[in-house]
DRENDO-830899 format. One record per residue: residue number from 1; x, y negated, z of N, C-alpha, C, O in turn. Coordinates in nm, 3 decimals. Atoms other than C-alpha are relative to their C-alpha. Layout:
<nodes>
node k->NUM n.x->X n.y->Y n.z->Z ca.x->X ca.y->Y ca.z->Z c.x->X c.y->Y c.z->Z o.x->X o.y->Y o.z->Z
...
</nodes>
This chain:
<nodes>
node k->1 n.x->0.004 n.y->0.126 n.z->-0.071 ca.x->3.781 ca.y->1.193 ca.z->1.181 c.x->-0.015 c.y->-0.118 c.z->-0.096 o.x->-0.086 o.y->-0.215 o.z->-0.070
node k->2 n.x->0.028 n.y->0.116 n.z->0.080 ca.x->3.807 ca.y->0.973 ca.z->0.894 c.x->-0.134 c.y->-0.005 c.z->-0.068 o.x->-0.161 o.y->-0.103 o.z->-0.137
node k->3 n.x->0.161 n.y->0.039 n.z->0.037 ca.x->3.426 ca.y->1.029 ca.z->0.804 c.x->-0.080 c.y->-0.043 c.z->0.092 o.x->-0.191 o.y->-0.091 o.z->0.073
node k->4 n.x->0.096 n.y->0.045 n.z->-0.090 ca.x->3.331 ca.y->0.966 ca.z->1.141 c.x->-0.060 c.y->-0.149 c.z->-0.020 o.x->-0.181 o.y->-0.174 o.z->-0.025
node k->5 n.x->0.035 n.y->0.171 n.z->-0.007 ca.x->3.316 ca.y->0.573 ca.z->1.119 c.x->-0.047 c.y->-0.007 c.z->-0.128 o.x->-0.149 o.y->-0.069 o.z->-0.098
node k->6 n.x->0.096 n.y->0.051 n.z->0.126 ca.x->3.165 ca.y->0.526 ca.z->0.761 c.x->-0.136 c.y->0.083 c.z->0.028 o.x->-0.242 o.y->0.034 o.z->-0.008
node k->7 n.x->0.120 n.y->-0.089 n.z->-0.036 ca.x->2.911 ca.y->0.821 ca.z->0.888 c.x->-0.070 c.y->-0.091 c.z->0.128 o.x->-0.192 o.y->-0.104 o.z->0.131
node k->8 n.x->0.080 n.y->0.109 n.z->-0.148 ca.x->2.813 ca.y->0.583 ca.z->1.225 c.x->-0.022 c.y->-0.144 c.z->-0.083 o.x->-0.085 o.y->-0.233 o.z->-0.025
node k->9 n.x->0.024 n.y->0.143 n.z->0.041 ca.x->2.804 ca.y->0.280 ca.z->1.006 c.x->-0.128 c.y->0.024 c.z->-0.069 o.x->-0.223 o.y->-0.053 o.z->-0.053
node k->10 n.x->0.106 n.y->0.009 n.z->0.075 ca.x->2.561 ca.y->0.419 ca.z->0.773 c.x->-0.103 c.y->-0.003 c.z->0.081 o.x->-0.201 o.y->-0.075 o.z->0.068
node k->11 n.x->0.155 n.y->-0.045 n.z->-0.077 ca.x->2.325 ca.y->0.546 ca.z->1.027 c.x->-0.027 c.y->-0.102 c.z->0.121 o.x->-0.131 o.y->-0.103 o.z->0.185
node k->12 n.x->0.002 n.y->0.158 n.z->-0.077 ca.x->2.400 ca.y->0.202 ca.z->1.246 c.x->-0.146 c.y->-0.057 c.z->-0.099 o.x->-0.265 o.y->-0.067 o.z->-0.069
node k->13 n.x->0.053 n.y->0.093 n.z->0.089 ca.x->2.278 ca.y->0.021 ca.z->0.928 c.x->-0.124 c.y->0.063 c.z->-0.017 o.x->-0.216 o.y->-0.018 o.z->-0.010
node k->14 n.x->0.119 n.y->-0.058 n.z->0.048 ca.x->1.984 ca.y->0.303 ca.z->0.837 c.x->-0.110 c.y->-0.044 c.z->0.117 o.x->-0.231 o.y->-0.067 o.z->0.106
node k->15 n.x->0.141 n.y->0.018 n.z->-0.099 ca.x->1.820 ca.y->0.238 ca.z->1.171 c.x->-0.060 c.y->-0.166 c.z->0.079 o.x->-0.153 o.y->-0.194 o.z->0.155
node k->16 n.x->0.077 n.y->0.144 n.z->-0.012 ca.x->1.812 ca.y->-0.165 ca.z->1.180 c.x->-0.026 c.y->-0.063 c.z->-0.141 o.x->-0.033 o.y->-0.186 o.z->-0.150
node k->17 n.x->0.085 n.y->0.033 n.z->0.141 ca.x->1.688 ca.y->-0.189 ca.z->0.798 c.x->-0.142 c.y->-0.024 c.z->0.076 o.x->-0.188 o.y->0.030 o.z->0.176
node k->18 n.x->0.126 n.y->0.037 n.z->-0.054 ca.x->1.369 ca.y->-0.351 ca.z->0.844 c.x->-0.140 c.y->0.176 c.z->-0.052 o.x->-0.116 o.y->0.268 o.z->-0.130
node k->19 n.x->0.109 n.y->-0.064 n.z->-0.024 ca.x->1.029 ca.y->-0.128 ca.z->0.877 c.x->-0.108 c.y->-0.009 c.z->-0.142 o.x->-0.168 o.y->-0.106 o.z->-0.189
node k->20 n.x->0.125 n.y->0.046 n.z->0.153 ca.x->0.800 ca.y->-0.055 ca.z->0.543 c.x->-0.148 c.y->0.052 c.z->0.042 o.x->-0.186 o.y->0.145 o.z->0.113
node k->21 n.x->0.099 n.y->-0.098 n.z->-0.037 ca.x->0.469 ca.y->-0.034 ca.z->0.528 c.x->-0.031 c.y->0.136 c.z->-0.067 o.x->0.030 o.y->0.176 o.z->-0.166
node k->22 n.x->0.067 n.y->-0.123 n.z->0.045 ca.x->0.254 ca.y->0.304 ca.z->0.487 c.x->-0.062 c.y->-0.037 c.z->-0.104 o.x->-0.134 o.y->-0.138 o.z->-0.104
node k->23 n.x->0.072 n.y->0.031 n.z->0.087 ca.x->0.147 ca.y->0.348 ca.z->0.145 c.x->-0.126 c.y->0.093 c.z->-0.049 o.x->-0.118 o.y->0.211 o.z->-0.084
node k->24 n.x->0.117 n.y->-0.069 n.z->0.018 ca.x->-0.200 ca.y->0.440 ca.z->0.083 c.x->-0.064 c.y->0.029 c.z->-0.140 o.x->-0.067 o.y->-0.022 o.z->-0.253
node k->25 n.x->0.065 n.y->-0.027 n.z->0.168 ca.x->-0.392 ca.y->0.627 ca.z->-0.144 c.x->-0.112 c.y->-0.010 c.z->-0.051 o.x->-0.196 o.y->0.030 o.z->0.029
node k->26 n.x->0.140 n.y->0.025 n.z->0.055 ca.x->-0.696 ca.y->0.553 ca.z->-0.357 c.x->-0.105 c.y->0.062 c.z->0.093 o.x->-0.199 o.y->-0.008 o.z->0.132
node k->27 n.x->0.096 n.y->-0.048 n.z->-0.049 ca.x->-0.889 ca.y->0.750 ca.z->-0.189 c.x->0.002 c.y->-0.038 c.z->0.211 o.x->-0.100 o.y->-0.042 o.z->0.279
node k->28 n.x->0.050 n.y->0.028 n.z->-0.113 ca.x->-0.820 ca.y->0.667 ca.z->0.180 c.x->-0.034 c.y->-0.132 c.z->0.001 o.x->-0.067 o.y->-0.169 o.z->0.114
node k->29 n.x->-0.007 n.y->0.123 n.z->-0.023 ca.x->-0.852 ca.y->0.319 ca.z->0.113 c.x->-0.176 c.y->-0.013 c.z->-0.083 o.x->-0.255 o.y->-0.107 o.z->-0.086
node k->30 n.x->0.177 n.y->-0.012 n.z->0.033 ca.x->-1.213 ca.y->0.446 ca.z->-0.058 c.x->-0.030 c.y->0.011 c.z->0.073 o.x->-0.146 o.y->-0.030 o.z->0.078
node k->31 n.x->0.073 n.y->-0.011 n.z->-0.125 ca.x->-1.260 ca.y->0.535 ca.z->0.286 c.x->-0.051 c.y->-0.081 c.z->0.072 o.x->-0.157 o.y->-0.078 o.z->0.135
node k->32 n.x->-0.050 n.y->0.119 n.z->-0.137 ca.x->-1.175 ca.y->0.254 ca.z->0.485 c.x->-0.005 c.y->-0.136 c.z->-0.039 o.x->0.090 o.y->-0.202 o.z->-0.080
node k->33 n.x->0.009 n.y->0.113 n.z->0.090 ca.x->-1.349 ca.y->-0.048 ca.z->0.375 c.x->0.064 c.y->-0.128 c.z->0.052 o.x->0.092 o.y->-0.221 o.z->-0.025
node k->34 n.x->-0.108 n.y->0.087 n.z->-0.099 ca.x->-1.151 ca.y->-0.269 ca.z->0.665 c.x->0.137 c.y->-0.051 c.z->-0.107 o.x->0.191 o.y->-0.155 o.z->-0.145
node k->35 n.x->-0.151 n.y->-0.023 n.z->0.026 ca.x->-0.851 ca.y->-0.159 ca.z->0.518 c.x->0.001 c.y->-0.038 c.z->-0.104 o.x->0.083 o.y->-0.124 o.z->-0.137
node k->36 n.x->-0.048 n.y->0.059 n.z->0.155 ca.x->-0.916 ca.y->-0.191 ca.z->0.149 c.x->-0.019 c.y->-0.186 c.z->-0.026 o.x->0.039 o.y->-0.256 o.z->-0.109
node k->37 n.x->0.001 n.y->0.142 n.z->-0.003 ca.x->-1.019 ca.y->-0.551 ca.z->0.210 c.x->0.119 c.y->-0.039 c.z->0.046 o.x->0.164 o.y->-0.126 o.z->-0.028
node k->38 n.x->-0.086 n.y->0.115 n.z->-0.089 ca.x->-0.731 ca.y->-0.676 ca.z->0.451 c.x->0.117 c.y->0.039 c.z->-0.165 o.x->0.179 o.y->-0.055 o.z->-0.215
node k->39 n.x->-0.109 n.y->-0.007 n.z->0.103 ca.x->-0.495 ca.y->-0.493 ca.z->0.125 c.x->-0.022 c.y->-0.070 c.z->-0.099 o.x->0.071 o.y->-0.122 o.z->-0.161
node k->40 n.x->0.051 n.y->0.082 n.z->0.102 ca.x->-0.705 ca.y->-0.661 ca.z->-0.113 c.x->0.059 c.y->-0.172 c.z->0.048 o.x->0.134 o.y->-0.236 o.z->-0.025
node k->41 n.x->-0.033 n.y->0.167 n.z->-0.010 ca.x->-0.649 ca.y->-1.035 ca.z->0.037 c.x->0.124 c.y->-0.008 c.z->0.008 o.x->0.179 o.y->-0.105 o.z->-0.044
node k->42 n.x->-0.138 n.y->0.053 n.z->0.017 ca.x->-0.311 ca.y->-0.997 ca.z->0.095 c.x->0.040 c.y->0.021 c.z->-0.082 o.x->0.113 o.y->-0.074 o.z->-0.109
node k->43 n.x->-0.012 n.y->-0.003 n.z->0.156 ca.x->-0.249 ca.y->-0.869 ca.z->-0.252 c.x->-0.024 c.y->-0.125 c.z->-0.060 o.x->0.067 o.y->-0.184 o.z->-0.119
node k->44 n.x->0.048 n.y->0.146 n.z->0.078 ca.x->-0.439 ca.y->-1.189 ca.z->-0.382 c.x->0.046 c.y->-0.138 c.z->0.023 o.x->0.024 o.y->-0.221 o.z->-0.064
node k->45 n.x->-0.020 n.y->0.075 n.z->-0.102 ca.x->-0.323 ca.y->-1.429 ca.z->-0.167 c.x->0.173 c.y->-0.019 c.z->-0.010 o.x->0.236 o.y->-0.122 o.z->0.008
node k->46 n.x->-0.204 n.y->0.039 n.z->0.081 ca.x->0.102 ca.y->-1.360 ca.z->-0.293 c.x->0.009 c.y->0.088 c.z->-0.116 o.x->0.086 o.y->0.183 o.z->-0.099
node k->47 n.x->0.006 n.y->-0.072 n.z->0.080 ca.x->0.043 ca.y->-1.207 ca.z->-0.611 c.x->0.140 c.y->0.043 c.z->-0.061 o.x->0.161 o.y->0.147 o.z->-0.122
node k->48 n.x->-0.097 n.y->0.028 n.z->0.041 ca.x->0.396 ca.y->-1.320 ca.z->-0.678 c.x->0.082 c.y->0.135 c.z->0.058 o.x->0.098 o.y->0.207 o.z->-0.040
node k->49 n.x->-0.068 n.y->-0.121 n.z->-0.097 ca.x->0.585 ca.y->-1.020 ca.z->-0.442 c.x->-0.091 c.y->0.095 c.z->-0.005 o.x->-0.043 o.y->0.208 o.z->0.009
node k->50 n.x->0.056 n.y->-0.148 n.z->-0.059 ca.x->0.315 ca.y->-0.782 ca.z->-0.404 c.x->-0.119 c.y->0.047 c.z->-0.143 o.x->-0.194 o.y->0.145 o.z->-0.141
node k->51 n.x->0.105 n.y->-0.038 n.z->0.075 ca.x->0.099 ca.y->-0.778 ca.z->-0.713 c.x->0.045 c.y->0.168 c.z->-0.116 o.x->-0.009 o.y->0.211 o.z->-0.218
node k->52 n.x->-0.057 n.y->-0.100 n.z->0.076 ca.x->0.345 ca.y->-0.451 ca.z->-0.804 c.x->0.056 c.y->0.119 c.z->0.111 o.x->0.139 o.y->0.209 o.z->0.109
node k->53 n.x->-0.088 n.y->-0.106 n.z->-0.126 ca.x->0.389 ca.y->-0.284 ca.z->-0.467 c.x->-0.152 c.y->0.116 c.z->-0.031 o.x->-0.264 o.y->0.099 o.z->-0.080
node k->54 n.x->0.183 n.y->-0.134 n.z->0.024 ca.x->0.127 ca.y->0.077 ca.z->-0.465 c.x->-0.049 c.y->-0.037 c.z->0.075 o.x->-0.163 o.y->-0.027 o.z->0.027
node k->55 n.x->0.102 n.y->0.020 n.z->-0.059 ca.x->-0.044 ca.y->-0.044 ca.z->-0.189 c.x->-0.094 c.y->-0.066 c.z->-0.117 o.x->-0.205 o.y->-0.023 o.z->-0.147
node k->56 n.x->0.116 n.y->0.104 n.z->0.037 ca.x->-0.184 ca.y->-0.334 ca.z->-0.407 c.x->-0.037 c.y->0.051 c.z->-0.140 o.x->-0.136 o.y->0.002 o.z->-0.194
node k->57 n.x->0.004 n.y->-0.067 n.z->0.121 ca.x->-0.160 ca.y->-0.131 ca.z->-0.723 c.x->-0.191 c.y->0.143 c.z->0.051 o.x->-0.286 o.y->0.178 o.z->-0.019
node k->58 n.x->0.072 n.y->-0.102 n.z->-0.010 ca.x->-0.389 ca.y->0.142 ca.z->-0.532 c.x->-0.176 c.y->-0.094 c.z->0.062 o.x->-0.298 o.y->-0.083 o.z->0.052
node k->59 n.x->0.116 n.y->0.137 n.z->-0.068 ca.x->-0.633 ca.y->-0.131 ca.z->-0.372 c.x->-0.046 c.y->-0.037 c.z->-0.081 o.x->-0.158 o.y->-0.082 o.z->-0.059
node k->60 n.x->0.135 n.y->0.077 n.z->0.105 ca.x->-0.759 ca.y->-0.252 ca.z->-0.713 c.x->-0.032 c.y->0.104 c.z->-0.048 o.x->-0.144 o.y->0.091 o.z->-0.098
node k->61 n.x->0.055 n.y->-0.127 n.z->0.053 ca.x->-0.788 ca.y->0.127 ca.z->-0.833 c.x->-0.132 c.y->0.019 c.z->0.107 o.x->-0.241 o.y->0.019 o.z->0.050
node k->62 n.x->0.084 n.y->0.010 n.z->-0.092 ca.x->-1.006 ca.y->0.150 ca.z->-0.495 c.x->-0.107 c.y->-0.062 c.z->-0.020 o.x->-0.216 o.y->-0.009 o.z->0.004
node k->63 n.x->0.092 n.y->0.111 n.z->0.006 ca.x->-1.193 ca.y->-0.142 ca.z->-0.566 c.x->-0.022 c.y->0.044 c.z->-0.110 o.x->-0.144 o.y->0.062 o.z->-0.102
node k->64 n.x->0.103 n.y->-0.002 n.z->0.146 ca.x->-1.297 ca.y->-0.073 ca.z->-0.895 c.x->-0.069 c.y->0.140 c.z->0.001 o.x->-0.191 o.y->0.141 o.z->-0.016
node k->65 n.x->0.049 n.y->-0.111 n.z->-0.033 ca.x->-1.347 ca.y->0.305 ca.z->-0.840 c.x->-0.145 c.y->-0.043 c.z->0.078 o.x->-0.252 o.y->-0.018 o.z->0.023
node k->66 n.x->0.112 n.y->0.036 n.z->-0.059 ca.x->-1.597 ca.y->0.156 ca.z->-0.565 c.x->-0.125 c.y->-0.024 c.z->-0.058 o.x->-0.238 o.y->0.023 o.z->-0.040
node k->67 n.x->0.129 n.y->0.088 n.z->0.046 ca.x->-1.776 ca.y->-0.089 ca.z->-0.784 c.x->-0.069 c.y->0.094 c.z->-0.144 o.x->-0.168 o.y->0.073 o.z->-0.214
node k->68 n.x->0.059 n.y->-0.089 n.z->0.085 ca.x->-1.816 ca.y->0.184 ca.z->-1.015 c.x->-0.129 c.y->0.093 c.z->0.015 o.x->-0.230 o.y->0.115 o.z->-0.053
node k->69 n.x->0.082 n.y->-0.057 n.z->-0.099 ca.x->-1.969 ca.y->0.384 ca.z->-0.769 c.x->-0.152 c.y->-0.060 c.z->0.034 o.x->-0.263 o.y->-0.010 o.z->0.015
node k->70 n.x->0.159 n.y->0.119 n.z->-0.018 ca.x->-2.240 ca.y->0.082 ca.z->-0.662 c.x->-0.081 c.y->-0.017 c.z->-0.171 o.x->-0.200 o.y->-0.003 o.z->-0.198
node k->71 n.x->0.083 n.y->-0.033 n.z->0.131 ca.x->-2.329 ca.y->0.077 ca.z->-1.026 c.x->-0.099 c.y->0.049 c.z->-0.026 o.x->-0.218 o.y->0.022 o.z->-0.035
node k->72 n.x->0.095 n.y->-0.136 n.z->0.015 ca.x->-2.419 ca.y->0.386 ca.z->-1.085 c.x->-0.159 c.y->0.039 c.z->0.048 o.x->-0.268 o.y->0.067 o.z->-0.003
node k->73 n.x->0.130 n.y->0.019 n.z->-0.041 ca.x->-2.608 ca.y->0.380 ca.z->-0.792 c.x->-0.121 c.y->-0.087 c.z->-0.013 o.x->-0.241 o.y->-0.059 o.z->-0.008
node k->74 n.x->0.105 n.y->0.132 n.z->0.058 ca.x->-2.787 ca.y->0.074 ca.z->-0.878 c.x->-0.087 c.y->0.055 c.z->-0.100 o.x->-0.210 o.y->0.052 o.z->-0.099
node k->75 n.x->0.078 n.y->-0.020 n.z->0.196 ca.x->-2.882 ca.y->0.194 ca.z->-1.251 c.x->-0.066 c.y->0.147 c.z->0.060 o.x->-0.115 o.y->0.210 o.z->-0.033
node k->76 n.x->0.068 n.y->-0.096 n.z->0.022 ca.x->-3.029 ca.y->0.509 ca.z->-1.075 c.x->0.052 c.y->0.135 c.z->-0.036 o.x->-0.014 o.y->0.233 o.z->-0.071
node k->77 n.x->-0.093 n.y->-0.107 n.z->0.071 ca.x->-2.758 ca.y->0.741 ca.z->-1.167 c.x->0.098 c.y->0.101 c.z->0.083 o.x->0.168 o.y->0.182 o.z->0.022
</nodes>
């Protein structure tokens, strides 16, 4: 009985912690050019808070992977 109430508090508290987002990976966000843009501007846009979260960490891997990609193709390759 005496674990009951610190055991209901935690799981009180676990289920009104706020909501995170889904973090994506290089490659679906190579997919999804919507997506890698809206992560890209909001990355740029508070560099201050988010320029260290993986979304925005995986969003410039994305983006450069990409422009690597257009390159290539460009030069024929």
């Amino acid at each position: 009985m005496k674990w009951f109430l610190p055991t209901m508090a935690v799981l009180f508290l676990s289920a009104c912690s706020a909501q995170t987002e889904a973090v994506y990976t290089v490659d679906e966000l190579v997919a999804d050019d919507a997506l890698l843009a809206r992560i890209i501007v909001q990355c740029r846009n508070n560099p201050g808070e988010l320029s260290d979260t993986p979304n925005c960490r995986n969003a410039e891997a994305a983006d450069g992977k990409l422009r690597l990609e257009r390159m290539r193709q460009s030069l024929g390759g």
